[in-house]
C-alpha positions as CSV (number, residue, x, y, z in Angstrom):
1,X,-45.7,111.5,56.4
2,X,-46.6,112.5,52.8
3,X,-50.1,114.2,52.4
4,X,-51.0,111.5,49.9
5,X,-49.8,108.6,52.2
6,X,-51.9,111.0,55.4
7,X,-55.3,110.6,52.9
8,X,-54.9,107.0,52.3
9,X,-54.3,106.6,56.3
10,X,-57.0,108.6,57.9
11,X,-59.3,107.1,55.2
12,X,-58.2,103.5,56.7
13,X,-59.1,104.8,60.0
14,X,-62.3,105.7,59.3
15,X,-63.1,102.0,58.0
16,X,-61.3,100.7,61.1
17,X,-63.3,102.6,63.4
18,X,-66.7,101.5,61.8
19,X,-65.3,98.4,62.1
20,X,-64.1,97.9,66.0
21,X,-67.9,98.1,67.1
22,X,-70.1,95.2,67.1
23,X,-69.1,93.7,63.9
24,X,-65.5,93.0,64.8
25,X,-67.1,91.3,67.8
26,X,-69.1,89.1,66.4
27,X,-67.6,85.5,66.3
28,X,-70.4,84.1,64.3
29,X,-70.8,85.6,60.7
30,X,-73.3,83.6,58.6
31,X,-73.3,86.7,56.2
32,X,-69.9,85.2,54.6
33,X,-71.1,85.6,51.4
34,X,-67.4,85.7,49.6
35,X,-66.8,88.0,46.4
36,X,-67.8,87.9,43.0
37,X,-64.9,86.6,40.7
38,X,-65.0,84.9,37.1
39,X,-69.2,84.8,37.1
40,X,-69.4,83.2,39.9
41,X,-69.4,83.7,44.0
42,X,-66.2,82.8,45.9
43,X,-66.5,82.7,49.7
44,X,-64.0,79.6,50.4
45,X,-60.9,80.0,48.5
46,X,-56.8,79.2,49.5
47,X,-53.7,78.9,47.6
48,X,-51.6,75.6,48.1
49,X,-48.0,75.0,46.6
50,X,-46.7,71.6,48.2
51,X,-47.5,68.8,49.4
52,X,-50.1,69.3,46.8
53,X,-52.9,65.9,46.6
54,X,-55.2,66.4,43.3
55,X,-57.6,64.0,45.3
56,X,-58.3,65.6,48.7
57,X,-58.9,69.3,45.9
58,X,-61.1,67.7,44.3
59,X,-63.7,66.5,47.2
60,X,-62.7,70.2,49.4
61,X,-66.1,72.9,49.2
62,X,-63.6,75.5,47.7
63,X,-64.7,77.8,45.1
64,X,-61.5,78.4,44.1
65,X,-58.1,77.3,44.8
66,X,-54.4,78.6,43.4
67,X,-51.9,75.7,42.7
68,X,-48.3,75.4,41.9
69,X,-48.6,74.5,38.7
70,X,-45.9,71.5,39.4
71,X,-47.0,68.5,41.3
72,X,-44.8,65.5,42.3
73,X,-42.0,67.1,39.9
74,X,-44.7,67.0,36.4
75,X,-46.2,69.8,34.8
76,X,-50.2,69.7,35.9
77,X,-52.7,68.8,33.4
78,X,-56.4,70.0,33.7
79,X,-58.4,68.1,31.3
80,X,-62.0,70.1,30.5
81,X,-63.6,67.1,32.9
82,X,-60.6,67.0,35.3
83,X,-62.6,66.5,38.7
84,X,-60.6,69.8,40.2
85,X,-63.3,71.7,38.0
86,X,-66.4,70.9,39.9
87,X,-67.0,70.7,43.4
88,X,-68.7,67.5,44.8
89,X,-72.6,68.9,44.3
90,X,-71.2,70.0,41.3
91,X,-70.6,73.5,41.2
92,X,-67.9,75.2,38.8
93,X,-64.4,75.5,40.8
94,X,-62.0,77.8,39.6
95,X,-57.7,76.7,39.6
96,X,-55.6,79.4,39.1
97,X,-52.2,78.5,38.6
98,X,-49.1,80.5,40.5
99,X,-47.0,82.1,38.7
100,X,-43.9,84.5,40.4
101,X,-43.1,87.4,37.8
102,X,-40.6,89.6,40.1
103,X,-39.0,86.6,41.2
104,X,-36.6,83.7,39.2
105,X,-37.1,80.2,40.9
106,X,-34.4,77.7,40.4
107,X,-36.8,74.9,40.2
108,X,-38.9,75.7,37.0
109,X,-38.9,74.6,33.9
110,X,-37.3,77.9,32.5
111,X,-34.4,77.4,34.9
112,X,-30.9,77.0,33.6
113,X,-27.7,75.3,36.1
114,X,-25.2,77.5,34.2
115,X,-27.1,80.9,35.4
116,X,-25.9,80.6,39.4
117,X,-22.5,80.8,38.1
118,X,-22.6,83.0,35.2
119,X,-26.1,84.8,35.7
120,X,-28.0,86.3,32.7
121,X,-28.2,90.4,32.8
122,X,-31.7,90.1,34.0
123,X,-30.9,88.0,37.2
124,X,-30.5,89.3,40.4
125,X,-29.2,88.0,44.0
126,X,-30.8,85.1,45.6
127,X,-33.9,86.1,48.2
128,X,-32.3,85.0,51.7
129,X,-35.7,84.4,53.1
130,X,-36.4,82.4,50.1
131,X,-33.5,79.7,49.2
132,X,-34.1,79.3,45.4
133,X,-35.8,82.5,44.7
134,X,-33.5,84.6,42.9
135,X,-34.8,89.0,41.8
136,X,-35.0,89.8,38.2
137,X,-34.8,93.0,36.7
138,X,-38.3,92.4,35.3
139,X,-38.4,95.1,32.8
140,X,-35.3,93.2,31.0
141,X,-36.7,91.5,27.2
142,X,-35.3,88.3,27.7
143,X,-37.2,88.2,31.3
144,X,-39.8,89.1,29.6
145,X,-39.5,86.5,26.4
146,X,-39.3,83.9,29.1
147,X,-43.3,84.7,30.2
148,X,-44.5,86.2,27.6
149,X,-43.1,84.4,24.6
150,X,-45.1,81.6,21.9
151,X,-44.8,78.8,24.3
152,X,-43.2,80.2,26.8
153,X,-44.7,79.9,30.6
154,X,-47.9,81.5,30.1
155,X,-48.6,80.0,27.5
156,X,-48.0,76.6,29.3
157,X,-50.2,77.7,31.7
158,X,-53.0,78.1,30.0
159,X,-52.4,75.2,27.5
160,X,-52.5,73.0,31.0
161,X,-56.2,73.7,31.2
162,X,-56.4,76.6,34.1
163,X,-58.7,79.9,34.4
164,X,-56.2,81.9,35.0
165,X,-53.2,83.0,37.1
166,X,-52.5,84.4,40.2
167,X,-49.7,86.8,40.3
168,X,-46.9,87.0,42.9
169,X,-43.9,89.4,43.4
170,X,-45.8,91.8,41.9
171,X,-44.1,94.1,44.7
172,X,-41.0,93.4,43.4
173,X,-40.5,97.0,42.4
174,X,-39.5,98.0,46.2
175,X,-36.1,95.6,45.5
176,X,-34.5,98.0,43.1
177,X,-34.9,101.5,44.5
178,X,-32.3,102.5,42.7
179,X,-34.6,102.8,39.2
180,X,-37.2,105.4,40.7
181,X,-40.7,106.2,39.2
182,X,-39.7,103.8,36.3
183,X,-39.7,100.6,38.8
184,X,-43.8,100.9,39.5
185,X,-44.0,102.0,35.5
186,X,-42.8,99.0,34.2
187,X,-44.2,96.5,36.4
188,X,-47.8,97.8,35.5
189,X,-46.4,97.5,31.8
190,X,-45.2,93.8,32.5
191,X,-48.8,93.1,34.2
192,X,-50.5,94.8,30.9
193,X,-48.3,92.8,28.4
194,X,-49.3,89.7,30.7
195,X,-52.7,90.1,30.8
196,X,-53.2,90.9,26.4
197,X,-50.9,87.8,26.0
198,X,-53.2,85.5,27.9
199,X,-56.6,87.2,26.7
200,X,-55.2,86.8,23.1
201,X,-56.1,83.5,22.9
202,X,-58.4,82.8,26.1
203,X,-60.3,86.0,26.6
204,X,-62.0,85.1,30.1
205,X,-58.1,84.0,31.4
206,X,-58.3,85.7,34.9
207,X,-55.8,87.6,36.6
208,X,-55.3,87.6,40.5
209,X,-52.2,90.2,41.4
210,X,-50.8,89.8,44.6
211,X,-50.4,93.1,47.1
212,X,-48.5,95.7,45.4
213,X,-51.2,98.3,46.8
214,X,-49.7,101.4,45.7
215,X,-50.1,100.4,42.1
216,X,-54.1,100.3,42.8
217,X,-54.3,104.2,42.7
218,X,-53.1,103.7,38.8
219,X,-56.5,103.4,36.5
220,X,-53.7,101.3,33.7
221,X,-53.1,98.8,36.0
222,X,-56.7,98.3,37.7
223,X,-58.0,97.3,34.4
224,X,-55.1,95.2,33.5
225,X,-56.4,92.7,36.7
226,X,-59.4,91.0,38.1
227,X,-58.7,90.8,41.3
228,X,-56.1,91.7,44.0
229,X,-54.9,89.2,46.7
230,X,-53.6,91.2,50.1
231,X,-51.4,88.7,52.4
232,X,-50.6,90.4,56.4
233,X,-53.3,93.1,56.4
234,X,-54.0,92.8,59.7
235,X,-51.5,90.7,61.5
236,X,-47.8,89.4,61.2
237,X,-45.8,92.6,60.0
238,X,-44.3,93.1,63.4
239,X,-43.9,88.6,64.0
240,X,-46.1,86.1,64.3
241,X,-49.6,86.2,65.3
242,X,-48.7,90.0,66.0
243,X,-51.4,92.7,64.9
244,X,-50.0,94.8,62.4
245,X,-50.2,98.5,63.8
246,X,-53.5,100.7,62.5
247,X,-51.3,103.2,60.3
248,X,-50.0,99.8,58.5
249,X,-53.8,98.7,58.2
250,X,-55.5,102.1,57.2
251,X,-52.5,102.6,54.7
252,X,-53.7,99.6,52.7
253,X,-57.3,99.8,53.0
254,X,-56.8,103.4,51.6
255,X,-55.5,101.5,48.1
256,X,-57.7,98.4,48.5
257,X,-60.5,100.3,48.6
258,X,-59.9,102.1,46.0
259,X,-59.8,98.5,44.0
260,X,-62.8,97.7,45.9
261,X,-64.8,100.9,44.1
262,X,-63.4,100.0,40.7
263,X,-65.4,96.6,41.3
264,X,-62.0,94.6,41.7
265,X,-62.8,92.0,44.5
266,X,-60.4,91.7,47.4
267,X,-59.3,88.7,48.4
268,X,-57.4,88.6,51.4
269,X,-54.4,86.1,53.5
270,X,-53.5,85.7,56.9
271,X,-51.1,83.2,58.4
272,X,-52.2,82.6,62.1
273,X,-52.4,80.0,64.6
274,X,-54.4,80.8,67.3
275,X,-58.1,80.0,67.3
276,X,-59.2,83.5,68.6
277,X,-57.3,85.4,66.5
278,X,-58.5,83.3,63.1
279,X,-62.0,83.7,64.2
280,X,-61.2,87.5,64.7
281,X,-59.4,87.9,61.5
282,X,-62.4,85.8,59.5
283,X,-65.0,88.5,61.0
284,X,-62.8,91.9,60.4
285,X,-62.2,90.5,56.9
286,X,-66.0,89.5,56.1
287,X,-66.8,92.8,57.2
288,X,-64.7,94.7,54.8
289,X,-66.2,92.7,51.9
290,X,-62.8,90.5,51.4
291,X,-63.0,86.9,51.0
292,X,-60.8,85.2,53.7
293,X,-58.1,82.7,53.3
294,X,-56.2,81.9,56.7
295,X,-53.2,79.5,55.8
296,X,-49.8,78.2,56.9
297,X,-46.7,80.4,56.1
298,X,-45.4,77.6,53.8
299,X,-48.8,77.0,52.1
300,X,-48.5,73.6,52.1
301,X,-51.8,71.8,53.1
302,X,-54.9,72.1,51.6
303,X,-56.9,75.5,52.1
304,X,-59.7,74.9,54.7
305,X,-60.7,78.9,55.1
């Protein structure tokens, strides 16, 4: 083990042991007071990217909720008085819209037939755990051209009427090893260029990246985001409903707190079953100042944590 990788762990530990006291075994944690995040307090949030009803959003208590920005096959629409804005006492909601940028998907508008048998320089092979899901060498133009573009997908995005997007794949630097340094370099670069194109024309567009941690200890890429979004921190690395080990825990928390002291909030997914160990995992995350979402693996009913 590296001596910077050592810090970040015994760091972790030290928040893990504070942590394996009395407030871990609390079951009951009225002091869920959530995160701040764009002006307002988010305690109940989720992401959901199928089976996706605009109804049931609209009546849920959540602050804030990320959706596939395609529902039943049409480009979503959020009019200024869309009911997916307010919650039912009224209260602002925020909808962030999805949006994969180390990752091609086969079913978006961008997507061209041709490219599975004569791929563009930019695409790479097809994610096995992910049918559909295809790598890009992200730091290619004409991947970029396709996000960043006049009218190009983020631009749809925010012409649709969200806040803001919520980045995934942002790890997608660990699939091509073979570029070195320049892999982490560039994807802060493509998160930068992402976040000036949006702001150009909607300064309070918000930006939600998606684990990534390492990149955290770069000051470049901390101010390019408003948040980071942590899935497995504590359980599932090793299978289901598994605790992940504490090396694997401390080695994050050394990098999310670090986001955490540059006043980025945390939010934070797990995908468990069991009642015991979603109560657990609601309390160990409170605790740490993250706001909780536990959902299915497939994200596919409506966020209820």
């Amino acid at each position: 083990m590296d001596r910077a990788r050592r810090n970040f762990v015994m760091s972790g530990l030290g928040l893990l042991a504070l942590l394996s006291g009395t407030v871990v075994a609390r079951t009951l944690f009225p002091g869920r007071s959530g995160v701040s995040f764009g002006g307002r307090r988010v305690s109940r949030w989720g992401c959901q990217y199928q089976n996706i009803d605009l109804g049931a959003v609209a009546r849920s208590d959540l602050d804030l909720i990320v959706l596939d920005p395609i529902v039943e096959g049409k480009r979503l629409q959020i009019a200024p008085e869309s009911p997916l804005r307010r919650k039912p006492g009224g209260a602002r909601r925020l909808v962030l819209a999805y949006l994969s940028v180390g990752e091609a998907e086969s079913y978006r508008p961008y997507w061209q037939t041709a490219w599975r048998t004569e791929p563009p320089p930019w695409l790479g092979p097809e994610n096995s755990r992910w049918p559909g899901s295809f790598a890009v060498r992200y730091w290619h133009p004409a991947w970029q051209d396709l996000l960043l573009r006049r009218e190009g997908a983020l631009d749809g995005l925010i012409a649709a009427g969200f806040d803001g997007v919520f980045l995934d794949r942002v790890d997608a630097y660990g699939d091509w090893p073979g570029e070195g340094r320049r892999a982490k370099a560039s994807m802060i670069a493509l998160v930068q260029s992402i976040t000036e194109r949006l702001r150009a024309g909607t300064p309070k567009c918000l930006v939600i990246a998606q684990n990534a941690e390492p990149l955290l200890a770069e000051e470049s890429y901390r101010q390019a985001i408003d948040a980071v979004s942590k899935e497995s921190l504590l359980y599932n690395l090793r299978g289901p409903n598994l605790p992940n080990t504490p090396e694997d825990v401390a080695w994050s928390l050394g990098y999310l707190k670090q986001a955490q002291d540059a006043g980025l909030p945390v939010f934070a997914i797990e995908y468990l079953d069991e009642p015991a160990l979603r109560t657990e995992a609601l309390g160990r995350l409170t605790a740490l100042g993250m706001a909780p979402f536990l959902g299915r693996r497939l994200l596919d009913t409506l966020p209820r944590a």
